[in-house]
C-alpha positions in Angstrom: 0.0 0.0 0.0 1.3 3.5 -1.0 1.6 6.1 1.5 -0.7 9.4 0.9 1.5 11.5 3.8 4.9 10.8 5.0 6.1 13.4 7.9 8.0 13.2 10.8 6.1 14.3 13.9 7.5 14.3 18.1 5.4 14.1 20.9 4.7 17.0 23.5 5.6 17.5 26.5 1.6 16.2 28.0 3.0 13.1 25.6 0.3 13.6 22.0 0.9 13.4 18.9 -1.1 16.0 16.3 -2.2 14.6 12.9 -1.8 16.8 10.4 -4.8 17.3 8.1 -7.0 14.7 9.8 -10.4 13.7 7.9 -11.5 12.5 11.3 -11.9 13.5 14.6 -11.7 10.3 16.4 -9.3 7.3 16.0 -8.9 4.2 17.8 -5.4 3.0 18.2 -3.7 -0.2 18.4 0.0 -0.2 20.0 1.9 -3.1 18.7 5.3 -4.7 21.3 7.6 -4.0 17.9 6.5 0.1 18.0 3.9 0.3 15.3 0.8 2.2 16.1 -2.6 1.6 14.0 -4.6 4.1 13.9 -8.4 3.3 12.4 -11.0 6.1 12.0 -14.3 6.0 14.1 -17.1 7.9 13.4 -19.4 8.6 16.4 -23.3 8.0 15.1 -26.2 7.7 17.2 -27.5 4.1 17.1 -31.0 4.0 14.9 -32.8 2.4 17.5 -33.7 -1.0 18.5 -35.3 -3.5 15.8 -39.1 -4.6 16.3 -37.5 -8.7 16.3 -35.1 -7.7 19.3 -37.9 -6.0 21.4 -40.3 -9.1 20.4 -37.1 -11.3 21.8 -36.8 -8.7 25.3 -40.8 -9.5 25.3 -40.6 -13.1 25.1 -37.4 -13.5 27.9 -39.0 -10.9 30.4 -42.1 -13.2 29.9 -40.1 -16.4 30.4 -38.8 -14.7 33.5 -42.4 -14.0 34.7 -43.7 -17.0 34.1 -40.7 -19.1 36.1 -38.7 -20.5 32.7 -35.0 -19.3 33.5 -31.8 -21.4 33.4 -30.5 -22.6 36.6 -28.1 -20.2 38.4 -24.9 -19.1 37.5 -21.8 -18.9 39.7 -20.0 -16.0 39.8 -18.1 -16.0 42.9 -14.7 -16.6 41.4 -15.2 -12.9 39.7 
């Protein structure tokens, strides 16, 4: 893969790094043990909501629950 930008940049004294021209304003960043750092643009959004089958399938386990149907007990103690 070509590069688009190639610059040299240093890191301040509250230890960041600026990105030059960045289309986005957040990353997330994977640090790798040989000193590469990935950084993959996020975008934000506001989640469209909750699908009619997923609130059937809330419907349906809260009922379940009502009703007595539930799994047997799960032990969490070692956590």
């Amino acid at each position: 893969m070509e590069a688009i930008k190639d610059y040299t940049v240093h890191i301040d004294s509250k230890k960041r790094v600026t990105l030059r021209g960045a289309q986005y304003q957040y990353y997330n960043v994977k640090e790798y043990k040989n000193g590469c750092i990935m950084l993959e643009p996020r975008e934000l959004t506001v989640p469209e909501g909750i699908s009619q089958e997923t609130i059937r399938d809330m419907d349906r386990a809260i009922e379940n629950f009502k009703k007595g149907k539930v799994s047997t007990a799960i032990d969490l103690s070692d956590f």
